[in-house]
C-alpha positions as CSV (number, residue, x, y, z in Angstrom):
1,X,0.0,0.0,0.0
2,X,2.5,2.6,1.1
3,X,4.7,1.6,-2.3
4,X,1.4,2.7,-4.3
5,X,1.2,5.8,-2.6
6,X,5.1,6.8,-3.0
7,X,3.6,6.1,-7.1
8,X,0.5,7.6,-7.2
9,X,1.6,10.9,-5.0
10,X,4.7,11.3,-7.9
11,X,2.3,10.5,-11.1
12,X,-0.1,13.2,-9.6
13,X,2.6,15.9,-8.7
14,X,4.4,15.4,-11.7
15,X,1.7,15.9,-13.9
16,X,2.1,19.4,-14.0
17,X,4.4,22.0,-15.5
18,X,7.8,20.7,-16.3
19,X,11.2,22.8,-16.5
20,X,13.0,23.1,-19.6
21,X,16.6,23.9,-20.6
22,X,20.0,23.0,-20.2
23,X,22.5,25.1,-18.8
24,X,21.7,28.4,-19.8
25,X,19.4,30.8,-17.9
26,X,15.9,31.8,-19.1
27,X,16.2,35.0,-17.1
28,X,18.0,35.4,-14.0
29,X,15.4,37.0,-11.5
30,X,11.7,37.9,-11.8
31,X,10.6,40.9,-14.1
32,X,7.2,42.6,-13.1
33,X,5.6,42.0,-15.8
34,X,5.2,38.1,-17.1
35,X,7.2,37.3,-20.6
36,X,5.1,36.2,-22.9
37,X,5.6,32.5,-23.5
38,X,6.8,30.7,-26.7
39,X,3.7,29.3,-28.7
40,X,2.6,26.8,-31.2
41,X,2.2,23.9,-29.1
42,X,5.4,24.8,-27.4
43,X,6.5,23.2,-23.5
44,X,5.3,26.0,-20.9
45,X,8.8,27.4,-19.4
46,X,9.4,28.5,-15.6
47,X,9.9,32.0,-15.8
48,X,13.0,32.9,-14.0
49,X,14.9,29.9,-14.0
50,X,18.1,27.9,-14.9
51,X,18.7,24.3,-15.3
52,X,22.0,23.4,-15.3
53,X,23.7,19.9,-15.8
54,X,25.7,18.3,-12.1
55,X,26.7,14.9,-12.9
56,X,27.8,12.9,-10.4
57,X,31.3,11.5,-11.3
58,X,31.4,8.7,-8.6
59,X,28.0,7.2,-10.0
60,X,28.7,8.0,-13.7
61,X,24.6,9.5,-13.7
62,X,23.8,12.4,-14.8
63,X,21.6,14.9,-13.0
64,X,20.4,18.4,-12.9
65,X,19.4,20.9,-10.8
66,X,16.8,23.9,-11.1
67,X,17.6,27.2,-9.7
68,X,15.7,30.3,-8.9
69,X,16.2,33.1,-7.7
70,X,14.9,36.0,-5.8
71,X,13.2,39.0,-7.2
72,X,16.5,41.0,-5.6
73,X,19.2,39.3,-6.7
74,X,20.0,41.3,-9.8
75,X,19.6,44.4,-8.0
76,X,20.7,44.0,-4.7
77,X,24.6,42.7,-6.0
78,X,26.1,42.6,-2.3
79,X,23.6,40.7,-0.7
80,X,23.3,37.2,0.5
81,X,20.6,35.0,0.2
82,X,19.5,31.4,2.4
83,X,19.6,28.4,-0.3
84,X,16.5,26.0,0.2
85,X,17.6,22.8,-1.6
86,X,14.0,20.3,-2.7
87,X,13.9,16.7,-3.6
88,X,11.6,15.8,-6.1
89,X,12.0,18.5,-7.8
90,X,9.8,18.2,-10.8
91,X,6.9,18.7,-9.3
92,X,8.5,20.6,-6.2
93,X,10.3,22.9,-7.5
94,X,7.6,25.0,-9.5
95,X,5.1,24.4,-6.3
96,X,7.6,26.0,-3.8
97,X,8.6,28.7,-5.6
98,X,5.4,29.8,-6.4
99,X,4.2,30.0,-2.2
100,X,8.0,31.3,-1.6
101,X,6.6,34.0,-3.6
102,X,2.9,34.2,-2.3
103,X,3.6,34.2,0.6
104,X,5.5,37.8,0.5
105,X,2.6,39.5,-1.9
106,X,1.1,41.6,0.6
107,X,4.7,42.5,2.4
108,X,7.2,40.2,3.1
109,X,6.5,37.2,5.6
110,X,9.5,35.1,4.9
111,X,13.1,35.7,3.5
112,X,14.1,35.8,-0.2
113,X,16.1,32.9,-0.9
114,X,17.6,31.1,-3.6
115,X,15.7,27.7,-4.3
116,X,17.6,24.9,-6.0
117,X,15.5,21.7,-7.3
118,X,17.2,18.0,-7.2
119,X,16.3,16.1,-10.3
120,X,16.0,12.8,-11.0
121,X,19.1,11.2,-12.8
122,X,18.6,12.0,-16.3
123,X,17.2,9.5,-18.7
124,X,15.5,7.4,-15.6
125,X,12.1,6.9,-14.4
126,X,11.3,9.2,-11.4
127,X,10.1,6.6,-9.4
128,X,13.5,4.6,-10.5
129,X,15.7,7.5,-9.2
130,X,13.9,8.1,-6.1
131,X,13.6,4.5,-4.5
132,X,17.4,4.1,-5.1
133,X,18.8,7.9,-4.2
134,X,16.2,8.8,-1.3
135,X,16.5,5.3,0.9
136,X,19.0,3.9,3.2
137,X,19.0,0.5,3.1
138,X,18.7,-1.9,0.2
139,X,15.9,-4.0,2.1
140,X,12.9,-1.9,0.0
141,X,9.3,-2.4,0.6
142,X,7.5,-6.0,-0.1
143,X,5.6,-4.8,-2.9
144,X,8.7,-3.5,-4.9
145,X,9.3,-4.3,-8.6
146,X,11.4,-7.3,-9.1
147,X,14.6,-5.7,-9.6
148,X,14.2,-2.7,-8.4
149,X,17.4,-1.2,-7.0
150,X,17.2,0.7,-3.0
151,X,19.4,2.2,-0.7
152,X,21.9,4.1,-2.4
153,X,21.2,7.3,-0.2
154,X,24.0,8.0,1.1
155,X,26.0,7.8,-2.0
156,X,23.5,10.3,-3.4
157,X,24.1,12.6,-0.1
158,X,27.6,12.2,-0.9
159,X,26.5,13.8,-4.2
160,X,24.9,16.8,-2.9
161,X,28.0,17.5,-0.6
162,X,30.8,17.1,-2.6
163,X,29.0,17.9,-6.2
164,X,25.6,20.1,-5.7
165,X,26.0,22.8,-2.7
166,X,29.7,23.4,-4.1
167,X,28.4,24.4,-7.3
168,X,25.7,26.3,-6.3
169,X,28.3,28.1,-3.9
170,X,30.7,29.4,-6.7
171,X,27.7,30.4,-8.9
172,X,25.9,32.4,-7.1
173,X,25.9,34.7,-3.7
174,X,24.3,32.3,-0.6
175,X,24.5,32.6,2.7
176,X,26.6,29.7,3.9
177,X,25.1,29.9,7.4
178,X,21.0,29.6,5.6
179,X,21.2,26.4,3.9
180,X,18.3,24.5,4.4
181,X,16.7,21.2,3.2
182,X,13.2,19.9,2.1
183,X,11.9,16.9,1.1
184,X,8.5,14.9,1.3
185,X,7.9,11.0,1.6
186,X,10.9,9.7,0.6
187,X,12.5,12.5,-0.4
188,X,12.0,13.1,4.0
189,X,13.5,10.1,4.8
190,X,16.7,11.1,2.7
191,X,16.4,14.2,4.8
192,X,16.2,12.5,7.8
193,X,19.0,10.3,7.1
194,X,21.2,13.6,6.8
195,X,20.0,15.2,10.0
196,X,21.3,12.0,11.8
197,X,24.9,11.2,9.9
198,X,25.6,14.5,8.8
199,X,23.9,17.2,10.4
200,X,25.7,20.3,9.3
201,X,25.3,19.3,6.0
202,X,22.1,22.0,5.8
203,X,21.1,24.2,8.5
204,X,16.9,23.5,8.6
205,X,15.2,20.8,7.6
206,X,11.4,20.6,6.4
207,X,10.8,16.6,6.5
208,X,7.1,15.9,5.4
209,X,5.7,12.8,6.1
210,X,8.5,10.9,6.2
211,X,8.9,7.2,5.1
212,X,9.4,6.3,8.7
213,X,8.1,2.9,7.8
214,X,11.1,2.0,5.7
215,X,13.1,-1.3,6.1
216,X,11.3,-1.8,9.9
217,X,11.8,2.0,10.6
218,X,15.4,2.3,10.1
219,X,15.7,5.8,10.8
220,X,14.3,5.4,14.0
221,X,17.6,3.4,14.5
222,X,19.7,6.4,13.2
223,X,18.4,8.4,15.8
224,X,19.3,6.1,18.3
225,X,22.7,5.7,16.9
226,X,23.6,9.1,16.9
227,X,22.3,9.8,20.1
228,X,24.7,7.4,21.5
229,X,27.7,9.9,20.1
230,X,26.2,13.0,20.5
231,X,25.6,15.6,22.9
232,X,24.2,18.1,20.7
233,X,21.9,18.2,17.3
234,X,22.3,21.7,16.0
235,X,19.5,21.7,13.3
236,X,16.4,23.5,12.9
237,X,13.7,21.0,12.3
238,X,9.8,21.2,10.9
239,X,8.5,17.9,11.2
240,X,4.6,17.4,9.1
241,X,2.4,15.1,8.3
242,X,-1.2,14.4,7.1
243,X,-3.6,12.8,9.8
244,X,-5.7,10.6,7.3
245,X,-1.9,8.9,7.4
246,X,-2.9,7.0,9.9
247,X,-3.1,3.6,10.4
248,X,-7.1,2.7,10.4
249,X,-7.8,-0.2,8.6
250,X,-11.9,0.2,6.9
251,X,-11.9,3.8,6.2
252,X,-10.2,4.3,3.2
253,X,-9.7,7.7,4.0
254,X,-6.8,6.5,5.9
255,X,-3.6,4.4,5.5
256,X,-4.3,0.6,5.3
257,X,-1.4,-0.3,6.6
258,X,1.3,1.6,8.3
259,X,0.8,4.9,10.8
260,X,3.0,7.6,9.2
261,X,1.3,8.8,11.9
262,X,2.6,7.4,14.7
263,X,5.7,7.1,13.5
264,X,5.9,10.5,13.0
265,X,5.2,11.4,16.5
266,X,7.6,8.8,17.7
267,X,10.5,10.4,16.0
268,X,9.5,13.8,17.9
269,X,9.3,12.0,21.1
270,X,12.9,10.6,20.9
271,X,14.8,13.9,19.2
272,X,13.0,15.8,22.5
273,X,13.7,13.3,24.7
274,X,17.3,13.9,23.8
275,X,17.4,17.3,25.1
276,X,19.7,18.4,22.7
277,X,20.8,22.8,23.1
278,X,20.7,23.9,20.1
279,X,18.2,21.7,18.4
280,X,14.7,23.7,17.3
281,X,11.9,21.1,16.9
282,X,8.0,21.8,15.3
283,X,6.4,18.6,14.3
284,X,2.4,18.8,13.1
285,X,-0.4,16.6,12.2
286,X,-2.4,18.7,9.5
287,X,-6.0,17.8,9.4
288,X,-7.8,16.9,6.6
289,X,-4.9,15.7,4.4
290,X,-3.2,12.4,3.4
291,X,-0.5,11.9,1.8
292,X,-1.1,13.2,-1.6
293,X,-2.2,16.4,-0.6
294,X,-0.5,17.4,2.4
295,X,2.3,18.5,0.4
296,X,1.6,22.0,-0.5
297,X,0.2,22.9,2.6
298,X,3.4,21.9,4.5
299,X,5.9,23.3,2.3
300,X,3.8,26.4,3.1
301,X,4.2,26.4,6.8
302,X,7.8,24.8,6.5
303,X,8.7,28.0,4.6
304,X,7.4,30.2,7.0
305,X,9.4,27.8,10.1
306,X,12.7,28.4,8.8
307,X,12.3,31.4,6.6
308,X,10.3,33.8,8.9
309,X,11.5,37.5,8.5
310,X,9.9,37.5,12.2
């Protein structure tokens, strides 16, 4: 069941608009008034953005990543800006920077930042890429495809350190003390595998609805792993999920059968229980939403958790 719905929830997000380009800007901020788009059948273009080609030399796979930036950028040439990097990114990146920008219409309510999508290794099935770069283990779900390949995540977070966020550091102006993740569903449980080997990889962390289930909650065993050799967890942290992700077996409003849920609030219980200074914890069950659609609600207040100009 919770296989089907890592599927469904990327066939349904992806379905909308798609970035095109390689390597070469469209336009490097936003303009005030919209640029009329090319025609004739043509694919609808992200105003505003870049795609730009990072392979990964260790793998041999190519990937890219999306860029955008803030309206400021070009005319604010000393400033720094936080970097919010998203999994997924072909159907995140176009949902998150439209409520980056939302969200400041009527005055600002959260920083201008730079927002980099991570693609999907080029030439692969999203759902291929996903399984293998976002999970830690190779013991995948019981209703995996025959062959399917798992638990290659921390080669891919490998990746993002040594290929991705150096990149994105020489190419543009960030602020190397904002650098913040997000990722939903399995993209989360990548996420969550970061916060507990390599913490200061990224600054913040939105983790929605985390895989928690994954290979008899493995990162439930991270947690307790690194609380054995640490004193401190130095992270900012949002923590969502949807409450029909429950477990309740009959209503098919809800899971049928694991308890993102629960899980979710056990992995609260036991960063708190740590005590850790300088770790800031928010962790919500949003009501009315499963897993499919409590995405663009909790990128919203995840944005407004680690962004807030307040």
């Amino acid at each position: 069941m919770q296989h089907n719905i890592q599927n469904i929830l990327l066939a349904a997000l992806m379905a909308g608009v798609s970035v095109t380009g390689t390597g070469t800007a469209t336009q490097t901020y936003a303009q005030s008034a919209p640029k009329a788009q090319a025609g004739e059948g043509r694919a609808y273009e992200i105003i505003g953005s870049e795609v730009w080609d990072v392979p990964d030399p260790v793998s041999g796979r190519g990937y890219q990543v999306f860029v955008a930036l803030p309206p400021s950028y070009a005319t604010q040439p000393n400033r720094r800006y936080p970097v919010l990097y998203v999994t997924d990114a072909d159907y995140a990146f176009p949902i998150i920077r439209q409520i980056g920008r939302r969200l400041n219409v009527e005055g600002p309510q959260i920083k201008e930042f730079i927002l980099v999508g991570l693609s999907y290794a080029k030439g692969e099935d999203g759902k291929v890429s996903r399984q293998r770069d976002y999970t830690p283990t190779p013991r995948g779900p019981s209703t995996a495809t025959a062959g399917a390949v798992h638990g290659e995540g921390k080669a891919y977070q490998h990746y993002l350190a040594d290929q991705v966020k150096p990149f994105i550091a020489t190419r543009y102006r960030t602020d190397p003390a904002a650098s913040f993740f997000l990722g939903h569903s399995y993209g989360s449980l990548l996420g969550a595998q970061i916060l507990l080997t390599q913490p200061d990889l990224f600054n913040g962390y939105v983790l929605g609805s985390p895989s928690l289930w994954y290979d008899k909650r493995h990162a439930l065993k991270l947690e307790e792993m690194y609380a054995k050799n640490n004193k401190d967890l130095s992270a900012k942290v949002y923590l969502y999920v949807g409450a029909y992700e429950a477990l309740r077996k009959g209503d098919r409003r809800y899971n049928q059968s694991v308890d993102m849920v629960a899980d979710n609030k056990a992995f609260e219980a036991a960063l708190k229980s740590r005590h850790y200074p300088n770790l800031q914890l928010k962790s919500v069950v949003l009501e009315d939403e499963d897993h499919l659609t409590v995405a663009p609600r909790g990128f919203t207040q995840g944005l407004k958790y680690l962004l807030s100009v307040r």
